[in-house]
KOLVOGU-986676 format. One line per 8 residues: number of its first residue (from 1); their letters; for each residue z, y, x of N, C-alpha, C. Coordinates in steps of 0.1 Angstrom, whole numbers, always signed. Layout:
<pts>
NUM) a) Z,Y,X,Z,Y,X,Z,Y,X; ...
</pts>
This chain:
<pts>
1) xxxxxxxx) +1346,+957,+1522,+1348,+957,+1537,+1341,+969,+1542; +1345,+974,+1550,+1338,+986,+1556,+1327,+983,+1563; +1317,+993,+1562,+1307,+988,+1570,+1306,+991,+1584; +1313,+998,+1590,+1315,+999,+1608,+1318,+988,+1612; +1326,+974,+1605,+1329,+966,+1609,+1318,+958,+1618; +1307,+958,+1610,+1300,+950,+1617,+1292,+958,+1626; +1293,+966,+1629,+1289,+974,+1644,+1298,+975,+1654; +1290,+972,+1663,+1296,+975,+1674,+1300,+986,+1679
9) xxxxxxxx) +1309,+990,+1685,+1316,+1005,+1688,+1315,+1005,+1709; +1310,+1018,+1710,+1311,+1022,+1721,+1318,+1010,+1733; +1328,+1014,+1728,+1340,+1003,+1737,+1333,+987,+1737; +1333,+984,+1728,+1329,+966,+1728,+1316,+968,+1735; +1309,+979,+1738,+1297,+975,+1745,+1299,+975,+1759; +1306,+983,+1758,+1315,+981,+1778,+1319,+968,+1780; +1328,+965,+1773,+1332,+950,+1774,+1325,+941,+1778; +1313,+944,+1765,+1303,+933,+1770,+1296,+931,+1779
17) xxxxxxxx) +1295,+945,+1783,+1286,+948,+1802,+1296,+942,+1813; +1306,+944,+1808,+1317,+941,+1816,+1321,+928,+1822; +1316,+922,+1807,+1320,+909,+1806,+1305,+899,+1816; +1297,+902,+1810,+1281,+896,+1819,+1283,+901,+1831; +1287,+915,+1839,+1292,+917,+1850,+1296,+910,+1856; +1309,+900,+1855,+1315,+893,+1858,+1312,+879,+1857; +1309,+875,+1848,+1305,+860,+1846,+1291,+855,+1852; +1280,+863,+1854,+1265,+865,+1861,+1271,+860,+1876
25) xxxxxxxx) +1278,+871,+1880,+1281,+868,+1896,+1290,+856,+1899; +1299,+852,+1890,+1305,+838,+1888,+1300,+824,+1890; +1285,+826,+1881,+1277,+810,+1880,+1271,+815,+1891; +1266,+826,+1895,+1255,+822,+1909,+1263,+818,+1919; +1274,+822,+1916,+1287,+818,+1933,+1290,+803,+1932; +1288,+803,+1919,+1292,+784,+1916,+1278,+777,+1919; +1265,+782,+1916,+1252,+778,+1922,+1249,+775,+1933; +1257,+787,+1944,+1253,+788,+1958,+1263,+778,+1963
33) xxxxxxxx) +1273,+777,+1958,+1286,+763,+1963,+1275,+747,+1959; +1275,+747,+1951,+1258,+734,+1944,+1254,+733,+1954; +1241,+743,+1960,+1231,+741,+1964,+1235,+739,+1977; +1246,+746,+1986,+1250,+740,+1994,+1252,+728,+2000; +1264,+726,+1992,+1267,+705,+1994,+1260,+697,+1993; +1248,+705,+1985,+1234,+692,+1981,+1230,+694,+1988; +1224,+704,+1994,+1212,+708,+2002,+1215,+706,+2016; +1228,+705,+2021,+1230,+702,+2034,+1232,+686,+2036
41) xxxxxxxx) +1240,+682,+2026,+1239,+661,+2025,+1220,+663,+2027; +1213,+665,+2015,+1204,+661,+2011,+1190,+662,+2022; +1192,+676,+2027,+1180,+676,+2036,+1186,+668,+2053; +1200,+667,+2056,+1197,+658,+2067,+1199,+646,+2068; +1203,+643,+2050,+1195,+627,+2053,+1180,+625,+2056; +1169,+633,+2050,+1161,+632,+2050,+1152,+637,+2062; +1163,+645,+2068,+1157,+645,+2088,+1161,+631,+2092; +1174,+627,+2091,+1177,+610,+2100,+1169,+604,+2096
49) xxxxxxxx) +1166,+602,+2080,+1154,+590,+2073,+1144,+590,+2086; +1138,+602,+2088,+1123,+603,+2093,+1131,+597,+2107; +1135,+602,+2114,+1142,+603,+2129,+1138,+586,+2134; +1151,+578,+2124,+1153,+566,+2126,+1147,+551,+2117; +1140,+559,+2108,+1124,+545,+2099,+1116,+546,+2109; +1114,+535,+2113,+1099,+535,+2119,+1082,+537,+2107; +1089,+537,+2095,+1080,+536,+2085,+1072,+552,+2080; +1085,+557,+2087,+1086,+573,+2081,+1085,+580,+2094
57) xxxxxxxx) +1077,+576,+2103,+1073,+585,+2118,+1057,+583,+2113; +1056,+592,+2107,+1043,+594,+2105,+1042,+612,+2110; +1027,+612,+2108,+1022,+629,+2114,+1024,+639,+2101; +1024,+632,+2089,+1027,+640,+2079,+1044,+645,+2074; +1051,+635,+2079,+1066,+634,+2078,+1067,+642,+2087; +1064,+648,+2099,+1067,+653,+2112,+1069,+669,+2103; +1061,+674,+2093,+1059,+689,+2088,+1069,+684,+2072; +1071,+672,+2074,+1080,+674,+2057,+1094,+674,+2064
65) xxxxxxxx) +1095,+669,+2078,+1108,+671,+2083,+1110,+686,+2090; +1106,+688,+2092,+1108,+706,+2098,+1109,+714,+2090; +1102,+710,+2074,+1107,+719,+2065,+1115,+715,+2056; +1120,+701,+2058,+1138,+702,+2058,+1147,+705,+2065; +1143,+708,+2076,+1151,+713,+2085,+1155,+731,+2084; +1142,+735,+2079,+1146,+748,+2073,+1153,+751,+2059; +1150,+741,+2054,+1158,+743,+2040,+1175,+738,+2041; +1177,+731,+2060,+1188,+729,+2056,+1197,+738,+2061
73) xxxxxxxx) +1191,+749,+2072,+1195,+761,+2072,+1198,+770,+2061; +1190,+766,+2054,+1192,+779,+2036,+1204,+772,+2034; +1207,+762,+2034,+1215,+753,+2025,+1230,+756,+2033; +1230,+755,+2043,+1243,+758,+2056,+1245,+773,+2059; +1235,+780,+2059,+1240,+795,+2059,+1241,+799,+2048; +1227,+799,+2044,+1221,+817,+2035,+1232,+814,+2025; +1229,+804,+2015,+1234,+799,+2003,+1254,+803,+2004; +1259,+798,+2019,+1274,+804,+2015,+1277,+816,+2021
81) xxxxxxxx) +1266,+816,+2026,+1269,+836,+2029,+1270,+846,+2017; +1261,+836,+2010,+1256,+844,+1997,+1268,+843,+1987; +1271,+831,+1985,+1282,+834,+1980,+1298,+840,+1984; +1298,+839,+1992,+1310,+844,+2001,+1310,+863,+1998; +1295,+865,+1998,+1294,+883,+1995,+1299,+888,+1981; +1297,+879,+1971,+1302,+883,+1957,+1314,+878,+1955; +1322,+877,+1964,+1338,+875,+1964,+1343,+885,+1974; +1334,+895,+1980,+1342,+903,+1986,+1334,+917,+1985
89) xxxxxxxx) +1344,+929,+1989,+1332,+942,+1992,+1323,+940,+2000; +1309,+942,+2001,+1300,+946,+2011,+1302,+954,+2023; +1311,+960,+2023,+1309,+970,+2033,+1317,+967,+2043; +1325,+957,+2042,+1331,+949,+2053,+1326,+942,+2064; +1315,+941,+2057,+1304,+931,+2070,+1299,+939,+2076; +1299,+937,+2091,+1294,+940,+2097,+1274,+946,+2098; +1270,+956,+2095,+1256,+959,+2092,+1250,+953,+2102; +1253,+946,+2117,+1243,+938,+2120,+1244,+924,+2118
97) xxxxxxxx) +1257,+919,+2111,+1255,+905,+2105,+1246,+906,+2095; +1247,+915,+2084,+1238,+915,+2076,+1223,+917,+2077; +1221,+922,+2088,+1206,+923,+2093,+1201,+913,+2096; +1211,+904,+2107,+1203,+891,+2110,+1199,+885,+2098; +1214,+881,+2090,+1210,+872,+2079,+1202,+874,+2066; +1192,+886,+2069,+1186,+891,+2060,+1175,+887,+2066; +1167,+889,+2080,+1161,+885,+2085,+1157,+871,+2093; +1169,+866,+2091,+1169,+848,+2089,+1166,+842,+2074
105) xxxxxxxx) +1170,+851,+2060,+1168,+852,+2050,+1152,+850,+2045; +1143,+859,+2053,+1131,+865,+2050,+1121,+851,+2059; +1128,+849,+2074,+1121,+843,+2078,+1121,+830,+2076; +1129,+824,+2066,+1131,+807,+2066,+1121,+805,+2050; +1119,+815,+2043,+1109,+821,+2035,+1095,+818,+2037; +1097,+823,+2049,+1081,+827,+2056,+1080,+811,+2061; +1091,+804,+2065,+1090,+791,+2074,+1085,+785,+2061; +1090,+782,+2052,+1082,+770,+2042,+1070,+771,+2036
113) xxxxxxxx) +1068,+786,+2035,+1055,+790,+2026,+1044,+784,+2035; +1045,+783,+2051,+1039,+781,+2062,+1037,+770,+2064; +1048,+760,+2064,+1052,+746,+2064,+1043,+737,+2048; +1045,+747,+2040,+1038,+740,+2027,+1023,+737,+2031; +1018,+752,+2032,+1004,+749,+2036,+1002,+741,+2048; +1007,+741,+2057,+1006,+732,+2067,+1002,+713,+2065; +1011,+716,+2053,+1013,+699,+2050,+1001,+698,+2041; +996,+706,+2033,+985,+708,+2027,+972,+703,+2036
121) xxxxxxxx) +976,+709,+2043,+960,+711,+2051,+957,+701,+2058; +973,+694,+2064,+973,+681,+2068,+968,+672,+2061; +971,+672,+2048,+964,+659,+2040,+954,+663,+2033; +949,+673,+2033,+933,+677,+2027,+923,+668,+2041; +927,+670,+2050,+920,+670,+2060,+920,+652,+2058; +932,+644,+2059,+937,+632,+2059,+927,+624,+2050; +929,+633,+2035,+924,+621,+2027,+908,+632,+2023; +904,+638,+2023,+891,+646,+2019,+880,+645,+2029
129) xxxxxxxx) +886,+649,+2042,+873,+650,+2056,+875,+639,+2061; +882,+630,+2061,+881,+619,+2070,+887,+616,+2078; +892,+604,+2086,+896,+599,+2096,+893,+603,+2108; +880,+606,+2109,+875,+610,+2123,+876,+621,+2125; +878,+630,+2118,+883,+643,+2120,+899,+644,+2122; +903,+643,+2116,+922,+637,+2115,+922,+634,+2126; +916,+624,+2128,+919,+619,+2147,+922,+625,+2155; +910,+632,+2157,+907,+645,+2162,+917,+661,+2167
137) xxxxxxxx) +915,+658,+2154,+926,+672,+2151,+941,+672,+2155; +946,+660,+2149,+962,+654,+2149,+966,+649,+2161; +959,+651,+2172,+962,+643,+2179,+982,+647,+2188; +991,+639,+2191,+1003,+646,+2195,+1002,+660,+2199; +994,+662,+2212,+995,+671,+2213,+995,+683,+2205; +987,+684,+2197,+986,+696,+2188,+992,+691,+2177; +998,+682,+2177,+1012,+683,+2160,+1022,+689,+2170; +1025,+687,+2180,+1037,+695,+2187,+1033,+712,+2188
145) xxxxxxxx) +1020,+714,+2191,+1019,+727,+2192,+1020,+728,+2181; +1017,+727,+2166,+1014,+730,+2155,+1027,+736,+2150; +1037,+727,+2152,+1047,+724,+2149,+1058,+740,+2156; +1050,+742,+2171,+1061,+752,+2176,+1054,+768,+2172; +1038,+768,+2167,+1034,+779,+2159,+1044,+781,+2144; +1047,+771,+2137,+1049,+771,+2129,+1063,+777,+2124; +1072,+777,+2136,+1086,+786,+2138,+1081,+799,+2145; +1073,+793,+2150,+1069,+808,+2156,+1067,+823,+2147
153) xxxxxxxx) +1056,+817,+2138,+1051,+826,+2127,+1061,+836,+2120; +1070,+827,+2112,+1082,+833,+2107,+1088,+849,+2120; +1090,+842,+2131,+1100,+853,+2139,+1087,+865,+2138; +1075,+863,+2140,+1063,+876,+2136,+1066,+882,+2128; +1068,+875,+2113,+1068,+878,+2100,+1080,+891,+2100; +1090,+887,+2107,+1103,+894,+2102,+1105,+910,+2117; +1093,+908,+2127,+1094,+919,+2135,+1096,+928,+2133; +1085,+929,+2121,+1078,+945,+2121,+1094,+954,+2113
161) xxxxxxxx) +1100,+944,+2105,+1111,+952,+2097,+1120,+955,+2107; +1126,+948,+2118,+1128,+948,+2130,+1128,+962,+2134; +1117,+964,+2140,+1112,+978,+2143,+1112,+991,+2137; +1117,+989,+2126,+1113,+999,+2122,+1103,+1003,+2106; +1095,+991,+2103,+1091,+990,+2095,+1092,+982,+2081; +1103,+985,+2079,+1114,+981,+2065,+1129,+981,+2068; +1136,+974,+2064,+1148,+974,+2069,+1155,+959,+2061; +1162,+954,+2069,+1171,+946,+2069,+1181,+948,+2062
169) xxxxxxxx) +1190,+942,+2054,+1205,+943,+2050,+1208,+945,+2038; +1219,+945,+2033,+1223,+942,+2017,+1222,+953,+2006; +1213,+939,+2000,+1206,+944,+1987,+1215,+942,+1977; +1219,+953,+1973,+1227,+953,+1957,+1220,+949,+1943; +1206,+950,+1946,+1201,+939,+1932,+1207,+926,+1932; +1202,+921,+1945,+1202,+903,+1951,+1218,+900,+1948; +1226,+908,+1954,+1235,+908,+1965,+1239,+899,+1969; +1228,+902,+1981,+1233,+892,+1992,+1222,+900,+2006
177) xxxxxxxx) +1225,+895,+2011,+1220,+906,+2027,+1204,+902,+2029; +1194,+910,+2025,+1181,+900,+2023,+1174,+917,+2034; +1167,+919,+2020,+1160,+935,+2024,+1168,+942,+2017; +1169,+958,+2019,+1171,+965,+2007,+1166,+972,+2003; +1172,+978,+1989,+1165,+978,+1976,+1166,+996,+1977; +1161,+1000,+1970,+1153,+1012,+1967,+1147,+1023,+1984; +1141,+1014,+1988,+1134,+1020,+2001,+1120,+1016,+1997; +1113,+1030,+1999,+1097,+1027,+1994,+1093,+1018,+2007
185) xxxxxxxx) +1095,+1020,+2021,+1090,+1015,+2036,+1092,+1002,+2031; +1106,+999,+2026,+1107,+983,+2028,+1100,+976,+2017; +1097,+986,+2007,+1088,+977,+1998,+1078,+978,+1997; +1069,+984,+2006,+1056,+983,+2014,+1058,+969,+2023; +1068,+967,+2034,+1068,+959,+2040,+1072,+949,+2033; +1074,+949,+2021,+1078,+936,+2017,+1063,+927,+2008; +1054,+939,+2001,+1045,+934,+1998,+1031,+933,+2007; +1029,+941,+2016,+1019,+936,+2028,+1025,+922,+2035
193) xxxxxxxx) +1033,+930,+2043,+1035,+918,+2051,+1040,+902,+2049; +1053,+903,+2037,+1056,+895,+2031,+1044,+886,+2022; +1042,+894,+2013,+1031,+888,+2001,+1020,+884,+2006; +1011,+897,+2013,+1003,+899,+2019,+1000,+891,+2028; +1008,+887,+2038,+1001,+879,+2050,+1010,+867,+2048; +1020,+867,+2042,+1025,+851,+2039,+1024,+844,+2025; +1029,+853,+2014,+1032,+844,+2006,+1012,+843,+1998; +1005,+853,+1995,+995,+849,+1993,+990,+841,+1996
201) xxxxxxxx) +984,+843,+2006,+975,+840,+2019,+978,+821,+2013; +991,+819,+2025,+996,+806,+2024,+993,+797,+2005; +998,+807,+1996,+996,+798,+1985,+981,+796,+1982; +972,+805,+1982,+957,+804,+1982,+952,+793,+1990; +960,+787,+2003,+953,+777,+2013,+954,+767,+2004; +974,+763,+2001,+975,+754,+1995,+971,+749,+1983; +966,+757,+1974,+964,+753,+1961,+949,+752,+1965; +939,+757,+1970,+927,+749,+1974,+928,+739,+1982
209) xxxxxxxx) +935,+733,+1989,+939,+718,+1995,+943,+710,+1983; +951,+713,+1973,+952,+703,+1968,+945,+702,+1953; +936,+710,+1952,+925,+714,+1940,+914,+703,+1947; +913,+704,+1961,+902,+698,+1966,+907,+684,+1964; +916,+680,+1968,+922,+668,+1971,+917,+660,+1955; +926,+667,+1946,+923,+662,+1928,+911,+662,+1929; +895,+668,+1929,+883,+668,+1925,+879,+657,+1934; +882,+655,+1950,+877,+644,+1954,+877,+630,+1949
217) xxxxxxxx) +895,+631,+1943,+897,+617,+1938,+892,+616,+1928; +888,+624,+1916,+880,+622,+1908,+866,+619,+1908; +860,+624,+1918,+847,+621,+1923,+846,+606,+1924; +858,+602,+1934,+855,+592,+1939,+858,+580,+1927; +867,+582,+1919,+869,+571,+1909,+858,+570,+1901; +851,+578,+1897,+842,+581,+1892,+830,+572,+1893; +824,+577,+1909,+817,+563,+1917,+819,+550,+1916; +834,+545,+1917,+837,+531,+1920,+837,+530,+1903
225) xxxxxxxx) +836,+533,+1893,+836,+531,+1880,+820,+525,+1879; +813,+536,+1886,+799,+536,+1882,+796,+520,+1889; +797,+518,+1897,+797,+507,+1912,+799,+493,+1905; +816,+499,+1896,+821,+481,+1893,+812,+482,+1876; +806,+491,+1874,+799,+491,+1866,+782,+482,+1863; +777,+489,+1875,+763,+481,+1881,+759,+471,+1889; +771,+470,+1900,+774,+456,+1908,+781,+449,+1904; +777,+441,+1907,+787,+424,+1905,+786,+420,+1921
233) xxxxxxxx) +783,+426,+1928,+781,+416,+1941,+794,+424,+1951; +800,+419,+1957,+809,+424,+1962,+805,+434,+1976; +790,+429,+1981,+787,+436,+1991,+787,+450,+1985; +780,+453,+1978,+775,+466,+1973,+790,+474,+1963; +798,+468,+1966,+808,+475,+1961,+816,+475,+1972; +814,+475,+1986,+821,+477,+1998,+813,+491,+2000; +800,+490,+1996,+790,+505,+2004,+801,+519,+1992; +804,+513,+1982,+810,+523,+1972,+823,+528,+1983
241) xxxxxxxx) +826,+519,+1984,+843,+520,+1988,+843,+526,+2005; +829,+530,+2009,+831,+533,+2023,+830,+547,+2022; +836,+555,+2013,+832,+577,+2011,+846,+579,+2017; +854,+573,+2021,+865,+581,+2024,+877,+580,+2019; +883,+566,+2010,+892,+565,+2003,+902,+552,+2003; +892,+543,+2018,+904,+533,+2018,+911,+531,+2021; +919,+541,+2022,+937,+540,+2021,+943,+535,+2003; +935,+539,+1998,+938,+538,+1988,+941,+522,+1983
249) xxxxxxxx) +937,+514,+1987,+932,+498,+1986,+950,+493,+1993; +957,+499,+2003,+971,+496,+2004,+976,+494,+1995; +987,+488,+1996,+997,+485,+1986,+1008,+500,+1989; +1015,+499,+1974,+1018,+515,+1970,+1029,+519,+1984; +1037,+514,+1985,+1045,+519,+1998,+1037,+520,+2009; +1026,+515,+2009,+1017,+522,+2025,+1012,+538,+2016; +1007,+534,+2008,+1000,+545,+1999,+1009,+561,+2001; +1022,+558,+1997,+1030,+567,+1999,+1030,+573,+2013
257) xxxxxxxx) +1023,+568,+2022,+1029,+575,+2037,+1019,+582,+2037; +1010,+583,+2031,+998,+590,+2032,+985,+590,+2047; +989,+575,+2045,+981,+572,+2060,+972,+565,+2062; +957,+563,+2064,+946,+560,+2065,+947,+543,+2066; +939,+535,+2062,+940,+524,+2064,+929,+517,+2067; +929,+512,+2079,+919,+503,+2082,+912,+489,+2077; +915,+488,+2066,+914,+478,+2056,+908,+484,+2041; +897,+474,+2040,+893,+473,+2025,+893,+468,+2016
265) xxxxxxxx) +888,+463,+2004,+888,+459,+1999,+879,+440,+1999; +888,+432,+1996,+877,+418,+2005,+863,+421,+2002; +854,+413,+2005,+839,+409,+1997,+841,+399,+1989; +848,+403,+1978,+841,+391,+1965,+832,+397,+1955; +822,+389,+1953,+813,+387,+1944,+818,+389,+1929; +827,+389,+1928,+833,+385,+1911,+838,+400,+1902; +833,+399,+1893,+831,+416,+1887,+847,+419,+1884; +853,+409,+1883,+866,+410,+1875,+877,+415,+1891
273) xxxxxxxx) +869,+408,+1902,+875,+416,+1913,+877,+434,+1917; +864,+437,+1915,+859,+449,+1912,+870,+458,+1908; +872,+451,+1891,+880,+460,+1887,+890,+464,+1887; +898,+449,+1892,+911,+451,+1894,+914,+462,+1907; +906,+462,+1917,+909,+472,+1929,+902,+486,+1923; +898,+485,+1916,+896,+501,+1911,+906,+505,+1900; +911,+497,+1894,+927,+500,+1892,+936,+503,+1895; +941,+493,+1904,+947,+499,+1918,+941,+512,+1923
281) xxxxxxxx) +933,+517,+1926,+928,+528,+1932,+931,+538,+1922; +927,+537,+1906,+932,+549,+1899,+950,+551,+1899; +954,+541,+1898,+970,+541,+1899,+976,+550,+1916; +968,+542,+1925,+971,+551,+1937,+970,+564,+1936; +955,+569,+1931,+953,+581,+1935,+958,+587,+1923; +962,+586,+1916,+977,+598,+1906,+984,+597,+1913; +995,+587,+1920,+1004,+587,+1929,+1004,+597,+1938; +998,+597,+1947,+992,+610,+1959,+990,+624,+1956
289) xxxxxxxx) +979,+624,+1938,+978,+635,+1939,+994,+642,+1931; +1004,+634,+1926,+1015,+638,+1920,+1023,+642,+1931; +1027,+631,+1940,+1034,+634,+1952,+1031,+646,+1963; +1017,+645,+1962,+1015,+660,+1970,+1020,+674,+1964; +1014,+673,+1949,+1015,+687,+1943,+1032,+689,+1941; +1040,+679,+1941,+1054,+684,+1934,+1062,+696,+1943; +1061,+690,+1950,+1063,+698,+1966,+1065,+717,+1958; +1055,+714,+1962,+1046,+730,+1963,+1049,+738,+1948
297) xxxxxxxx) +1043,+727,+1940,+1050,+734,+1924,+1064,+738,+1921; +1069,+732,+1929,+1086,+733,+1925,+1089,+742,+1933; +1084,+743,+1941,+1085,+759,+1948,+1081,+773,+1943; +1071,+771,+1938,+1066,+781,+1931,+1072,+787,+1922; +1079,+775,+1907,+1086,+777,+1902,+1099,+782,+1901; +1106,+775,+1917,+1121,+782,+1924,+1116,+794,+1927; +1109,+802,+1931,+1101,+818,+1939,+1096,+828,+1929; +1086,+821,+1920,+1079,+829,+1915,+1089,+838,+1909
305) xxxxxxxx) +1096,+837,+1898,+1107,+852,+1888,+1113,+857,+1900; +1116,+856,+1909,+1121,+868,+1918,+1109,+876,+1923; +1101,+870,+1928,+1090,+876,+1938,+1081,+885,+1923; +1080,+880,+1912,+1075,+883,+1902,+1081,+900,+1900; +1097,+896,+1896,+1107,+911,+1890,+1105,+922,+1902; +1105,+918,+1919,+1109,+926,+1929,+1093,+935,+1927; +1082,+924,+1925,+1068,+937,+1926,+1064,+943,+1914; +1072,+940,+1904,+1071,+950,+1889,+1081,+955,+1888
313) xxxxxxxx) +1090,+956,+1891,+1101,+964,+1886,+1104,+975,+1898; +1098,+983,+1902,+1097,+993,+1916,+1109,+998,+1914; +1112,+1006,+1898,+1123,+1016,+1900,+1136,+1004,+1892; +1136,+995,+1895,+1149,+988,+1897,+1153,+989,+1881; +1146,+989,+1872,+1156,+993,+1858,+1160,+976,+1851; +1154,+966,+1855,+1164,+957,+1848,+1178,+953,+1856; +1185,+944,+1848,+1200,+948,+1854,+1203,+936,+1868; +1212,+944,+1875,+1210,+933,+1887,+1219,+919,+1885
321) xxxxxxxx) +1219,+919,+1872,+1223,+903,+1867,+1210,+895,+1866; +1202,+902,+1864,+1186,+889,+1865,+1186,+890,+1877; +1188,+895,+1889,+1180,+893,+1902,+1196,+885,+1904; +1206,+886,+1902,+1214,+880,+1915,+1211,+864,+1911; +1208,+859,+1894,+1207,+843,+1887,+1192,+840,+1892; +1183,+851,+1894,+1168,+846,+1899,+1173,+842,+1913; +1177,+853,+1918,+1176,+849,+1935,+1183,+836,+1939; +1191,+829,+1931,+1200,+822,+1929,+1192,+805,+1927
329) xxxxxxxx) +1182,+807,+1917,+1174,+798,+1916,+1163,+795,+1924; +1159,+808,+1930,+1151,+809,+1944,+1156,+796,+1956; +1169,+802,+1957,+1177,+791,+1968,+1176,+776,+1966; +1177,+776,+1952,+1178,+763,+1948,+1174,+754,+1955; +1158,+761,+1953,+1146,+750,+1961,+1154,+742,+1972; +1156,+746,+1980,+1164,+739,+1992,+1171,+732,+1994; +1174,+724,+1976,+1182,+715,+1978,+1176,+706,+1970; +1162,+708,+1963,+1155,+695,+1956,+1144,+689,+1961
337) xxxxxxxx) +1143,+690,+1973,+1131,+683,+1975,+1139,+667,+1976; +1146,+669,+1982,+1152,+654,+1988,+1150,+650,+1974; +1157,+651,+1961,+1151,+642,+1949,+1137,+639,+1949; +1125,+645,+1950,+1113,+644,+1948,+1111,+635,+1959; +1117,+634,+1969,+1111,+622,+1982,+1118,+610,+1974; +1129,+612,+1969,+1136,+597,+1964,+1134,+590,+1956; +1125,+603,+1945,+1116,+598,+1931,+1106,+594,+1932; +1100,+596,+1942,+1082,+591,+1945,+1081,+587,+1962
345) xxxxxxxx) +1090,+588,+1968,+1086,+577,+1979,+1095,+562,+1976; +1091,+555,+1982,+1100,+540,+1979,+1106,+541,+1995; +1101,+544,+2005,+1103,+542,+2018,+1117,+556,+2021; +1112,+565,+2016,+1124,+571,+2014,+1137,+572,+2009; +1134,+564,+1997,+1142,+564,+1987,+1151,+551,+1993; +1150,+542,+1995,+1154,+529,+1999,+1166,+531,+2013; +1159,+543,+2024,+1169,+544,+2035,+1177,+554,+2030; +1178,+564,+2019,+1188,+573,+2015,+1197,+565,+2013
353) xxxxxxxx) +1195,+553,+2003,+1201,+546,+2000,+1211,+537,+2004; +1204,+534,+2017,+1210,+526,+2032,+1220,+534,+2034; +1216,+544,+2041,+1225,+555,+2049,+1235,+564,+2040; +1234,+558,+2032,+1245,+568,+2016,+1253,+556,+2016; +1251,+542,+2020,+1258,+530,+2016,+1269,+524,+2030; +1261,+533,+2044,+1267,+528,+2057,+1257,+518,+2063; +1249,+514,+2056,+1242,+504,+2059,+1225,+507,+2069; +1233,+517,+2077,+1217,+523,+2087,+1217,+511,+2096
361) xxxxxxx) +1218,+501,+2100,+1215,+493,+2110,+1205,+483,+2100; +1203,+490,+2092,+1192,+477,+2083,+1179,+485,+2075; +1178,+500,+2082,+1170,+508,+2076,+1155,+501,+2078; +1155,+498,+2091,+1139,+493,+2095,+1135,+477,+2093; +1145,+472,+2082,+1141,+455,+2079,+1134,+456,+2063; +1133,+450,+2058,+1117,+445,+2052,+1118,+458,+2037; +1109,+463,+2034,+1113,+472,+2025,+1106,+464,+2008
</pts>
């Protein structure tokens, strides 16, 4: 047999480029159709959930609904714009459609990274500093202001490119109308402003909110370990249980709302009582700290390989088949949180269920 055979020749490597060419831009266009239909069912059930449970009007729901509300934007524009662009030439679009939706692109970005910490800080504060502070802080008023900084920020975020300092519109790595690509300005403005004052910043808040959050609950299990260890008397295991943690003592569907509870644990004397509520307490608090972090992780992991390729790879040399399947996975996010509310809330999960069945006139009876 000759040996050229098993080499490859000039031509077949065209092909092959030719061929990933084509098939790369194929599954992201079939991605962006996905994440669509999920992400627009998915996040506004999970706005009506909050809207119409009385269970799920809580102050913490109030920032997990607004940033489904922006993910259901990604999910209703960006995501079929995006795909709609790799079915046709670029240059047909209008250069200020593409500016907006580059800069609706950037800012609904900037909305969640903002939104995450938000929710972060909310329940650091919730379950770490206390009630009396939470009071304090939360009160309507300032969740409504909080709430209208929090849109606000984003339209900051995307000025400055606005002006003059980056630019807007379609990026032939991505392709899809985001920033574009080989401008030194915009890739200044993408790592100051973008990295720099959002995406940093904001992940550093959140990952010390919920680093805090984990070491407290470990502290605290810790104590009541030591407590149902040394006491048998139930008084002195109420003085344990007064640092800041009895919410935890709810049963798991209050547990899940992430909401303070005016209730402790009874006074009995009986060691075997003890332990059983510190049981319950270690089971709660994995619950919390699982449900808080998924959020945020799964974000990271939808963001990180783009955000990762766009600040190492300056002179653009890998092929724009990894950015258009990263950016692609990026989006994703937007359409999975609603599983993670369905997988670890019961209260959530129970009215998707309703309202997926027709059955909303029975969302607020016994869960």
């Amino acid at each position: 047999m000759n040996q050229t055979d098993f080499h490859f020749q000039p031509r077949d490597y065209e092909e092959a480029e030719e061929a990933v060419n084509t098939t790369i831009p194929t599954i992201a266009m079939a991605l962006y159709c996905i994440i669509s239909v999920i992400g627009v069912i998915g996040n506004s059930l999970t706005i009506i959930s909050i809207l119409i449970n009385k269970k799920l009007k809580s102050i913490p729901n109030v920032y997990i609904g607004n940033l489904a509300a922006a993910d259901f934007v990604v999910c209703a524009v960006i995501a079929p714009f995006s795909a709609y662009l790799l079915t046709i030439d670029h240059t047909t679009i209008p250069s200020q459609v593409c500016t907006f939706i580059g800069a609706l692109n950037i800012g609904l970005l900037g909305k969640t990274m903002f939104g995450l910490a938000a929710i972060a800080v909310n329940r650091y504060i919730l379950l770490v500093r206390g009630s009396e502070l939470y009071t304090r802080l939360y009160s309507r008023k300032n969740v409504a202001l909080s709430v209208v900084v929090l849109w606000t920020m984003p339209v900051m975020l995307v000025l400055p490119a606005l002006l003059g300092f980056g630019q807007f519109g379609y990026n032939s790595l991505m392709g899809t109308c985001i920033f574009i690509s080989h401008d030194s300005l915009t890739y200044i403005y993408v790592q100051t402003m973008l990295h720099g004052v959002c995406v940093g910043p904001c992940t550093v808040i959140t990952l010390f909110c919920y680093i805090s959050i984990i070491i407290h609950f470990r502290r605290t299990q810790n104590r009541l370990k030591m407590s149902a260890r040394k006491c048998s008397a139930g008084n002195n295991y109420s003085k344990s249980s007064s640092t800041g943690v009895d919410y935890v003592t709810q049963d798991s569907s209050k547990v899940e709302d992430y909401e303070l509870s005016s209730s402790g644990p009874s006074n009995n004397n009986s060691s075997s009582t003890v332990h059983i509520h510190t049981a319950k307490r270690n089971r709660a608090s994995r619950r919390i700290v699982t449900n808080l972090c998924t959020v945020f992780v799964v974000f990271l992991c939808c963001w990180l390989p783009i955000v990762t390729i766009f600040t190492i790879d300056y002179h653009s040399k890998l092929p724009a088949s990894v950015y258009h399947i990263f950016f692609a996975v990026a989006v994703t996010n937007s359409c999975l949180n609603v599983f993670i509310y369905a997988g670890m809330n019961r209260a959530f999960r129970r009215t998707y269920c309703r309202l997926l069945t027709c059955r909303h006139n029975k969302v607020n009876s016994a869960f």
